[in-house]
Each structure stands twice: as C-alpha cells, then as structure tokens.
C-alpha positions as CSV (number, residue, x, y, z in Angstrom):
1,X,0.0,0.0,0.0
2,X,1.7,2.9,-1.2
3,X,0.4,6.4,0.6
4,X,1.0,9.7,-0.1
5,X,0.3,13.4,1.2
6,X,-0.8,16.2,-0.9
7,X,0.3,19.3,0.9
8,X,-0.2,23.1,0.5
9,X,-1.4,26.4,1.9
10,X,-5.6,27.0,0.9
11,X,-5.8,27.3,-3.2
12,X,-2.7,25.5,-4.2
13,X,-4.5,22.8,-6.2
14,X,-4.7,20.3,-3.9
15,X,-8.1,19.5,-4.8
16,X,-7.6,19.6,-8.7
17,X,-4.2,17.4,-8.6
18,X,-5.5,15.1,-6.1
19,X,-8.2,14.2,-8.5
20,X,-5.7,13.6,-11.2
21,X,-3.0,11.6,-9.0
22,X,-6.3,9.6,-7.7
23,X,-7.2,8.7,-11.8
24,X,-3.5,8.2,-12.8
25,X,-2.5,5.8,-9.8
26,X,-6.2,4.8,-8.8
27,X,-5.2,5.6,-5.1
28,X,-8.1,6.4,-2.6
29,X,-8.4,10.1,-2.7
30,X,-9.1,11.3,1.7
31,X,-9.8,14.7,1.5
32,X,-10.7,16.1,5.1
33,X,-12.4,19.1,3.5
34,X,-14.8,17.0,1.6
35,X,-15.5,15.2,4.3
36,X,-16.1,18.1,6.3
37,X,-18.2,19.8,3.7
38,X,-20.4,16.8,3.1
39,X,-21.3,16.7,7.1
40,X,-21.7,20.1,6.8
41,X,-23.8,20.3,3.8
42,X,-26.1,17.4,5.8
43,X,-25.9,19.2,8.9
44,X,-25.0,16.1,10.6
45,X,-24.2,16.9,14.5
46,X,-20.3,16.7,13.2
47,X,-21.1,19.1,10.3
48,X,-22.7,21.7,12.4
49,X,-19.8,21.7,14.9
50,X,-17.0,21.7,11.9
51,X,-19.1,24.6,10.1
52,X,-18.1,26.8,13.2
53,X,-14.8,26.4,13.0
54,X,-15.0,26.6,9.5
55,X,-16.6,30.0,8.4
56,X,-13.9,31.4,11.1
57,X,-11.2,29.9,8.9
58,X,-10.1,28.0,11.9
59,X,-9.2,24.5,11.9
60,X,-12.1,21.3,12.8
61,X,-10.2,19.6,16.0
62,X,-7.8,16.9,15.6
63,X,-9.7,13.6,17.1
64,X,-12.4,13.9,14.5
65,X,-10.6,14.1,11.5
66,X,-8.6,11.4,12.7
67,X,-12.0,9.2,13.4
68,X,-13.2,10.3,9.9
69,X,-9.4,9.0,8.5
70,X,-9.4,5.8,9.9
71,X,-12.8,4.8,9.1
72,X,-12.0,5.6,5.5
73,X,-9.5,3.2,5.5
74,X,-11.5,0.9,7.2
75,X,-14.1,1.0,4.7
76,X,-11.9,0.4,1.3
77,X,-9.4,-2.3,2.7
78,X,-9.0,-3.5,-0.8
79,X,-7.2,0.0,-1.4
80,X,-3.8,0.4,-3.6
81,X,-3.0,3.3,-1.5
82,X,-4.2,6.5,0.0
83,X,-3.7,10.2,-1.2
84,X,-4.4,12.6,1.7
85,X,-5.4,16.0,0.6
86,X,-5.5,18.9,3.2
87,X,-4.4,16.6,5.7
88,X,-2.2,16.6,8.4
89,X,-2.4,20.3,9.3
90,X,-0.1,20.8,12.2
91,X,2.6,18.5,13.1
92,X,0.5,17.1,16.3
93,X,-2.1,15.4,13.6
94,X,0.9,14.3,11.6
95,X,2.5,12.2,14.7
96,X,-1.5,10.7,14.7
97,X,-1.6,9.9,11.2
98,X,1.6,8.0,11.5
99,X,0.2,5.8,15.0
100,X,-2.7,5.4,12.9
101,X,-1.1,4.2,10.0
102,X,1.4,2.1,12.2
103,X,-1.2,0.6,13.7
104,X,-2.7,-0.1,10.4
105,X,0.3,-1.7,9.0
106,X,1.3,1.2,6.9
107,X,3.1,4.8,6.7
108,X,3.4,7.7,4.7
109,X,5.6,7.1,1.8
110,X,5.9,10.3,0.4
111,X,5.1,14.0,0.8
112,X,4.1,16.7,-2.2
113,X,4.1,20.3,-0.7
114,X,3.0,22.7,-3.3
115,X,4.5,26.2,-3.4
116,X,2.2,28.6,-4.8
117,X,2.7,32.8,-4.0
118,X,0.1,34.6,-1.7
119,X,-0.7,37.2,-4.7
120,X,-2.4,33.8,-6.8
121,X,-3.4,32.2,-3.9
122,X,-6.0,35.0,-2.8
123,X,-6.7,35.4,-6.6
124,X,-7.9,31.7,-7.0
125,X,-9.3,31.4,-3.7
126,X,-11.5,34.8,-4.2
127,X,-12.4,33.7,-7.9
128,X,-13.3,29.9,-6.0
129,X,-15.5,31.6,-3.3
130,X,-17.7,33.9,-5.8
131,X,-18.7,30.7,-8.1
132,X,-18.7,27.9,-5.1
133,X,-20.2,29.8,-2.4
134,X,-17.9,28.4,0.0
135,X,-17.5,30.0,3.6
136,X,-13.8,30.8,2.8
137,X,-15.0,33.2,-0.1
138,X,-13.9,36.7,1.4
139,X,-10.7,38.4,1.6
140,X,-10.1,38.9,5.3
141,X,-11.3,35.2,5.6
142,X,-8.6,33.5,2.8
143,X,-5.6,35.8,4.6
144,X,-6.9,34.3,8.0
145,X,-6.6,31.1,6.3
146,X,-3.1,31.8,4.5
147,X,-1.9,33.0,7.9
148,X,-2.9,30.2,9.9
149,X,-1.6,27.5,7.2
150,X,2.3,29.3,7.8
151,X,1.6,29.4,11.7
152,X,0.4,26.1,12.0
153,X,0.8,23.8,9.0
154,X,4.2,24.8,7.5
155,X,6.2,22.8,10.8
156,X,4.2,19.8,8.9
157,X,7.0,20.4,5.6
158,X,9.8,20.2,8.5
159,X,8.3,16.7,10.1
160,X,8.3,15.5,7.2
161,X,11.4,16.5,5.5
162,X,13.3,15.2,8.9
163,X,11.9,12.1,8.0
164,X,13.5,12.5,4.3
165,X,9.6,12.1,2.4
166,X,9.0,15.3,1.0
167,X,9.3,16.8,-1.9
168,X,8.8,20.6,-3.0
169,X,6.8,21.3,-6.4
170,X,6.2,24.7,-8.2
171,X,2.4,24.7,-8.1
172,X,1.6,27.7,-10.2
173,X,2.0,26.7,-13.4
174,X,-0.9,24.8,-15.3
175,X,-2.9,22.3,-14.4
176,X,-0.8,20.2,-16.6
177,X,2.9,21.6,-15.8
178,X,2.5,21.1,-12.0
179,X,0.9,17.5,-12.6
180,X,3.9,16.7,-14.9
181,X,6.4,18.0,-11.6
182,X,4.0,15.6,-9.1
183,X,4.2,12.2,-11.2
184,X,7.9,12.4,-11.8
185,X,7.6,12.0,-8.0
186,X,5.3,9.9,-7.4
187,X,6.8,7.5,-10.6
188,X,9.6,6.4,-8.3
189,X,7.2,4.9,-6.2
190,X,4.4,3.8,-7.5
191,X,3.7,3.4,-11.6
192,X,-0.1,4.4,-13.3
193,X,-2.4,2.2,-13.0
C-alpha cells in the first residue's frame, strides 16, 4: 500500500491534482475538507460543529478528523493506497496519522508540498468563493486562512522533510505543468495504474 500526502497552503491545487494523481494511480483520494463539507452540507451533529470552526477559517479539531481517516481506511481495505489531501495540518495530527497508519500496517511514503505565491493564492481562492459559495469566499477570511496554514501547517513540511519524504513542487504553473512536476515523484514509487 503505497500512501501519499498532498500538501499546501488553501488554493494550491490540492483539490484539482489530487483528482488527477487519484485517476492516474487509482489511489483512494481522503480529502478532510470533503469530508467536512459533506457533514456540513447534511448538517450532521459533526457538520454543524465543523461549520463553526470553519466560516472562522479555523481549523475542525484533531480527534475527528482522525476518526473520519481511519474509518475511511477501514471501509476500502482492498485499497492500492491513500492520497491525503489537506491533511495533516499541524505536526500534532501528523505524529496521529503516522500511529494510525502504524497501527494499520502502513506509513506515509511520500510528501508533495505545493508552493504557490500569496498574490495567486488570494486570486484563485476569491475567484473559487464567488462561483462555489464556500464559507472561505472573502478576503479577510482566505488571509486568516493563509496566515494560519504558515503558523500552524508549514512545521508539517519540517516533520516530514526530517523524515526525508518530502518533496517541493512549483504549483503555479498549469494544471498540466504542475501535474507533470507531481508524477515524476510519485513514478519512483508507485507506476499508473
């Protein structure tokens, strides 16, 4: 099971290469913020916790993304490997993914950090808010967001480096030049499916 981490402040194409690594390697695609959204958008006891944290661009708390992880897992054992998008966050949830994934019989193989400037990143993540309605769709809200990802997220690039996993990829190029910088990675691991 090969498993791999998609990393990158709010608007660096996470989403949009995730999707394509998940096609071209026919990995499970775990995004926390689709998970999150779909509780949300049900208003499930979860989603209208989440949603709090969520419009304040603050971060849903550790022990229920990890519950939402694991059960993922759990529920696709026949799996070729995992792509985790938008998560681990802070360096605490990446020591929980790793005991999880020990505990599973697994690790993280490898770690994609995409480097995007904050100039496009507020572009895309304005021009995403005014077509997606998302709660993340004002200005003071996405710097909130951009600040909190360097705060808290960036010591994630350090764990992971120290574990000699990651990887730093131009991310704004195309769609197609940044996926071309991703699978020359991920080829050394793991070929298309």
């Amino acid at each position: 099971m090969f498993n791999l981490i998609l990393f990158g402040p709010p608007g660096s194409g996470k989403g949009t290469q995730s999707a394509n690594i998940t096609d071209t390697y026919q990995l499970q695609h775990v995004s926390t913020g689709d998970l999150l959204r779909d509780e949300v958008s049900r208003k499930t006891p979860l989603g209208v916790e989440a949603k709090k944290y969520m419009d304040q661009g603050l971060l849903v708390p550790d022990e229920v993304v990890i519950g939402m992880i694991s059960s993922k897992i759990d529920d696709t054992p026949e799996a070729r490997g995992f792509i985790f998008d938008g998560f681990p966050r802070t360096k605490a949830q990446a020591e929980a993914l790793d005991k999880l994934l020990e505990f599973k019989n697994t690790e993280i193989h490898l770690v994609l950090a995409l480097e995007v400037p904050e100039v496009e990143l507020i572009k895309r993540l304005v021009g995403r808010g005014a077509t997606s309605g998302r709660s993340d769709d004002n200005e003071e809200v996405i710097v909130k967001r951009i600040k909190e990802y360097h705060a808290k997220t960036e010591p994630v690039a350090g764990y992971y480096f120290a574990q000699g996993k990651l990887e730093r990829i131009k991310g704004d190029g195309t769609i197609d030049e940044t996926f071309k910088l991703l699978s020359k990675e991920v080829d050394k691991y793991l070929l298309p499916a």
